[in-house]
N, C-alpha and C positions, 0 to 999 in steps of 0.2 A: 504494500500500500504506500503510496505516496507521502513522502515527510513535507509537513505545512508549517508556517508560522504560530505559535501560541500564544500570548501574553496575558497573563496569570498575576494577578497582585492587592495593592489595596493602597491607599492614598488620602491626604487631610484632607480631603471633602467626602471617601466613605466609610473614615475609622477614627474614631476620638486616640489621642495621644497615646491611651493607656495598652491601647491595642497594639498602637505601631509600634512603642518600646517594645513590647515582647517578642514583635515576628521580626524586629531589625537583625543585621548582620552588621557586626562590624567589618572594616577593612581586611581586616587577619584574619578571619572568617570565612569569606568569601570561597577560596578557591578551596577550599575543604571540606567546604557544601555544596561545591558543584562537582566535585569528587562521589558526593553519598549520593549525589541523586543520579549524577548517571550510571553509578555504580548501582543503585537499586532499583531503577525504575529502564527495563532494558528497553521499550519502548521508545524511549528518550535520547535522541542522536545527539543532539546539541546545547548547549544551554548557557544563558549568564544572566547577573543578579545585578539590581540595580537595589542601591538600601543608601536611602539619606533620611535626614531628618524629618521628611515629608510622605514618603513612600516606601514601599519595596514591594520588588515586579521580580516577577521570574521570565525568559523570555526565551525561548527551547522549541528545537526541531522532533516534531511525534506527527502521528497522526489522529485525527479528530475521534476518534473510536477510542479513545485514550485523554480525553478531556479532561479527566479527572485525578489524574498522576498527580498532576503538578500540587494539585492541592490536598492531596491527600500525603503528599513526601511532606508536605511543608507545614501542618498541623502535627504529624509525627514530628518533625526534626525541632520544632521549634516548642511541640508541647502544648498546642492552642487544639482546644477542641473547634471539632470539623464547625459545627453549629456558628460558632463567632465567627468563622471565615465566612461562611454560607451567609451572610449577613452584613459583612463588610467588603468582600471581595469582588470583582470582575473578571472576566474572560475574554477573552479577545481574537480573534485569527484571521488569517492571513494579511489582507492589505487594510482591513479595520486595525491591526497587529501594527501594521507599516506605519498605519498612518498616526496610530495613537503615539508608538515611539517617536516619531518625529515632533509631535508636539512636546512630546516631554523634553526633548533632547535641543529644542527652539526655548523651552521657558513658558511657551504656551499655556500647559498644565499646572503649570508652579500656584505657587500658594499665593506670590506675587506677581503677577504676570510679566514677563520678561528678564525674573529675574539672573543672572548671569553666569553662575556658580556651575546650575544641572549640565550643560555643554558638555564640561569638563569631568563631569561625575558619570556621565553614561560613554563618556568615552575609558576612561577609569573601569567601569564595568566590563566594556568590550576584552581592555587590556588582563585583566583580572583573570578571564573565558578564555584568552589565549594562553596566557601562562598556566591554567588548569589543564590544557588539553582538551577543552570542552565546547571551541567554537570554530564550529567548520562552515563548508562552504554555508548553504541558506543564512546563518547569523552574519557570515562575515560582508556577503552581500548588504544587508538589512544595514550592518554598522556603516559601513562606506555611506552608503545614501542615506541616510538618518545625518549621521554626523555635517554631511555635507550640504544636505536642507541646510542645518541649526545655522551654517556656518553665511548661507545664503543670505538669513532671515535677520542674521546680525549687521552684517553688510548692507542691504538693499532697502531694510527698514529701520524707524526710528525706536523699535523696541527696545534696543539698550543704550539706548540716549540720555534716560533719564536717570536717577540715582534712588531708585526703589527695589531695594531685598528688605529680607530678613533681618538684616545688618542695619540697614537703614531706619527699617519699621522699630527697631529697640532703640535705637537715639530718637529716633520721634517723640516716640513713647515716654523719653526718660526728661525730654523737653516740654512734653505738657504737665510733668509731674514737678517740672523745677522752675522757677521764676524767673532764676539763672543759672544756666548749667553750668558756664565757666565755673564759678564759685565751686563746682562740687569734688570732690575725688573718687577718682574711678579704678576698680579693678576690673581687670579681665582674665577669668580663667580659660587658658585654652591656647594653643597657638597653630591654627588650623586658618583655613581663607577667609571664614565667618568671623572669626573674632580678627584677624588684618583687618578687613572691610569695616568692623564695628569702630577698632581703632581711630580708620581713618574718617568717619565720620565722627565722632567726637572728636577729633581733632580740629574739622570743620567748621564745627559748631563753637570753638573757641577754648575746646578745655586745655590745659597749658600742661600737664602730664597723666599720664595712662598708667598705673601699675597691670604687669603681667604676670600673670601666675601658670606656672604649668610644671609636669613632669618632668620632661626635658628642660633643665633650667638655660641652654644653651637656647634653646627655640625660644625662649619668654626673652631671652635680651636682644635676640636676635629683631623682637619687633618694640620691647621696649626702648632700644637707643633711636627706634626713628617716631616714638613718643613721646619722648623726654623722660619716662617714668622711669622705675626700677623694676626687676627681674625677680620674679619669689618662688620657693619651691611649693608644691601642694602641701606639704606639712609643717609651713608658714603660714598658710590662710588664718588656720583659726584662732591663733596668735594676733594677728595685724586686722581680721573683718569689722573691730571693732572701728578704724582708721576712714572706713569707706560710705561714699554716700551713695553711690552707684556700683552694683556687682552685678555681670554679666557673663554667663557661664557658657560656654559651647567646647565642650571634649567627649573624646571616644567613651568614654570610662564605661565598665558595665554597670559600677555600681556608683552613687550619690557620692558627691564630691564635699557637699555639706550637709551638715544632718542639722533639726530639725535646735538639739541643747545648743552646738556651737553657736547658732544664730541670734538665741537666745540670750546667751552670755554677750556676744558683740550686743545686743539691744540694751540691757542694764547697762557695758561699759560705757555706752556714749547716751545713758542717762536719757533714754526711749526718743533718742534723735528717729524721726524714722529713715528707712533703709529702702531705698528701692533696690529691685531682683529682677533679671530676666536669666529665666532656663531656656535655652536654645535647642540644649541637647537633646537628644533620642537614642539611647535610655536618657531619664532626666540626670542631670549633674545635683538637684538641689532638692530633698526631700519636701515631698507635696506636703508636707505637716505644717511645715513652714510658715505656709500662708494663712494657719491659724493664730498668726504673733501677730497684736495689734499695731505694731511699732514696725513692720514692713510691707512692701506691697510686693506680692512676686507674681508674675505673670509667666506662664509659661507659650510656648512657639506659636498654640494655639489661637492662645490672646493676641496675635500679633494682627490676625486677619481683621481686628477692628481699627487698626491704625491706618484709615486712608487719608494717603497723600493726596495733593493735584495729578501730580504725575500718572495716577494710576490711569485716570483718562487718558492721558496721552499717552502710555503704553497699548491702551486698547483701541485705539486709534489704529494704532501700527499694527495690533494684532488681526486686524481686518486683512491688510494687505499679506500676513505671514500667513495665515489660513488659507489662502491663494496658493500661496509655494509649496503650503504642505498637499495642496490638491494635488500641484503639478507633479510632484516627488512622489504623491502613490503612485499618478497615473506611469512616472518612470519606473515604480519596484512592479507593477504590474506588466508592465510593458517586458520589462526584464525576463521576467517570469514566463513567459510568452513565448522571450526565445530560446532561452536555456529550456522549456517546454519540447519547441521543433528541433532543438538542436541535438536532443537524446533522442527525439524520435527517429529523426534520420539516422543516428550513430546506429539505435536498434535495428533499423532497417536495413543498416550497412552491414551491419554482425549475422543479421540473419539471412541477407544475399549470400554471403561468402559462405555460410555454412551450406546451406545448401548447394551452392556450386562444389565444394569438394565433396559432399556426398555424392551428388552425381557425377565426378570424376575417380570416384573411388568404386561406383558402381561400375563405370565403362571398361574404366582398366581390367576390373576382375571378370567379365568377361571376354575382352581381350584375352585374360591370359586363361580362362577357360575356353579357345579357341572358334570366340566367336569371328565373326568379318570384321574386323577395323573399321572397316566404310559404310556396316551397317551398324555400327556402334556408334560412328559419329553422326 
C-alpha cells in the first residue's frame, strides 16, 4: 500500500498548557523517540517531531489504514490517556499534511501570528529526523518545500516586519503592569532565543541592565555582557529573587525552576513589594502555586494571547497574502506528487517490459536448443 503524509499532534488553540507540558519533548529527546516509534510501530516508514512551547506534531510516512499509530505510540510513550488526546488532538494527511506544515513553519499557526522563532524550530525538527535515521524521501521532500514556502512568506510579505512574539507579548505585559519599566530590575532565567528576544526588548523599552540566570553560566554572560547585567547560576536564584521586580522564565528544565516557599521568602524579603512573573516555558519553569501569593502576578504562555498589540493587524494583513503562497506551495507538493507518481509508474512499466522480454528469450532459446527451427522460433 502506498506511504502518504500524516500529521498527528495538538496545539495552544486545542490543548490548555497543562496538557502540552506533558506530551512535550525536549530537544534531547527527540531523536530517541523517533527511534521507539519507528522501532515499534513497523507500519511507520518515516517520521519527525516538532515540540515547542506551543505545540507538538508528529509528522510520518504510513498509510491511512494505520491512522491510528501515531496516537496511540504517543499516549503510551508519553503516558497520557488515549481519551485526552481524543479530545485535544488532530489528524491531518496528505496535502491538508503539506499545507498545515507550511503554515506552521511560515508562523501562520503560531500563537502570535508571524511570529519568527517556529522557521527555525521545524527546520530543527527536520535536522533532528535526519540524525535519527528516520527521514526519508516523502519527509524530506515535504521539508525542502515547507521550509522554503516559510522562507518565501518572510521575504515577499510584511509578516515579520513587525516586533510581535512571545518575547515581545511579556515586555508588553510587564509594561502595563509598570508605570515605568526603566525603574525596575529584571531577571531572566534561560539563555535560549526567547529569552535573547525578551532581552532585547527590555532593552528597548529603556531598562539599563538584565540579570541572566541559567545552567550554563557561560550562556547567561554570554547574553548578559550585551545587557549590561550580571551572569547567575540556577542555584543563585533563590538567594538574589528577593533583588527583582520582573522575572521571566523560559528553559528546557523538566522540572520547576522555582517553587512555590522560594517565592514566598523573596515576597517577605522585599516587605510584599509585588513581583511580577512570566513562565514561558513548556514544562512550566515556575510552580503554578505560585500565583496563589498575593504579592505576585505570574502569568503563564497562555496568558500571553491577551496581550494584543497594533501590530497584530498588521501581521494579519500580510497573513492574507502568505495564505496565497501556502496555496501555491500545496499546489507545488501536489504537483510533485504527480510526478514522482508517473515517474514509478513508468520505472514499473520499464521492470516489467524487461522481465518479460527475457522470459520470452529464455523461452526461445530453450527451444532452440530443444531442436526447434531458429526461424520458426523467431
Amino acid at each position: 500500500m502506498q506511504m502518504t503524509i500524516l500529521a498527528y499532534g495538538i496545539n495552544h488553540k486545542t490543548a490548555d498548557i497543562s496538557l502540552r507540558e506533558r506530551i512535550a519533548f525536549s530537544a534531547s529527546e527527540i531523536q530517541s523517540a523517533l527511534t521507539r516509534l519507528i522501532g515499534s510501530e513497523k507500519n511507520i516508514n518515516e517520521a519527525a517531531i516538532l515540540s515547542t512551547c506551543n505545540r507538538t506534531e508528529v509528522y510520518c510516512a504510513t498509510t491511512q489504514s494505520h491512522e491510528n499509530a501515531v496516537k496511540n505510540w504517543l499516549a503510551s510513550d508519553r503516558q497520557i490517556i488515549q481519551y485526552e488526546l481524543d479530545q485535544a488532538s488532530y489528524t491531518l494527511w496528505e496535502k491538508d499534511a503539506a499545507s498545515h506544515i507550511m503554515r506552521v513553519a511560515s508562523g501562520l499557526d503560531s500563537q502570535i501570528v508571524g511570529e519568527p522563532q517556529i522557521m527555525g524550530q521545524v527546520k530543527t525538527a527536520y535536522e533532528l529526523a535526519r540524525a535519527a535515521g528516520t527521514l526519508g524521501t516523502e519527509l524530506n521532500v515535504l521539508s525542502d518545500l515547507s521550509l522554503r514556502v516559510a522562507k518565501r512568506i518572510r521575504t515577499e510579505t510584511e509578516i515579520g516586519n513587525h516586533p510581535v512574539s512571545i518575547a515581545y507579548a511579556a515586555v508588553t505585559m510587564a509594561q502595563q503592569i509598570f508605570t515605568d519599566i526603566k525603574k525596575t530590575r529584571v531577571l531572566l532565567i534561560g539563555a535560549g532565543k526567547t529569552i535573547e528576544l525578551v532581552a532585547t526588548h527590555m532593552q528597548s523599552a529603556g531598562v539599563k541592565s538584565v540579570d541572566i540566570a541559567n545552567r550554563t553560566i557561560s550562556n547567561a554572560a554570554r547574553i548578559a555582557l550585551k545587557t549590561g547585567g550580571s551572569a547567575l547560576k540556577l542555584s543563585q536564584i533563590n538567594e538574589k529573587l528577593h533583588r527583582y521586580d520582573i522575572v521571566i522564565s523560559s528553559t528546557g528544565s523538566t522540572l520547576p525552576i522555582l517553587g512555590k516557599g522560594a517565592v514566598e521568602k523573596a515576597c517577605r524579603q522585599r516587605r510584599h513589594k509585588p513581583i511580577f512573573m512570566v513562565d514561558i516555558a513548556v514544562p512550566r519553569d515556575i510552580e503554578p502555586e505560585v500565583q496563589t501569593l498575593s504579592d505576585v502576578y505570574l502569568y503563564s504562555i497562555d496568558d500571553l494571547t491577551e496581550v494584543i498589540d497594533e501590530n497584530i493587524s498588521n501581521r494579519t494583513k500580510a497573513a492574507e497574502k502568505a495564505e496565497q503562497l501556502i496555496h501555491e506551495g500545496t499546489l507545488s507538493y501536489e504537483k510533485e506528487l504527480r510526478v514522482r507518481s508517473s515517474q514509478d509508474l513508468m520505472s514499473r512499466l520499464r521492470e516489467g517490459a524487461g522481465r518479460q522480454r527475457d522470459a520470452e528469450v529464455a523461452k526461445a532459446l530453450l527451444r532452440i536448443e530443444s531442436g526447434s527451427n531458429p526461424e520458426q522460433v523467431i
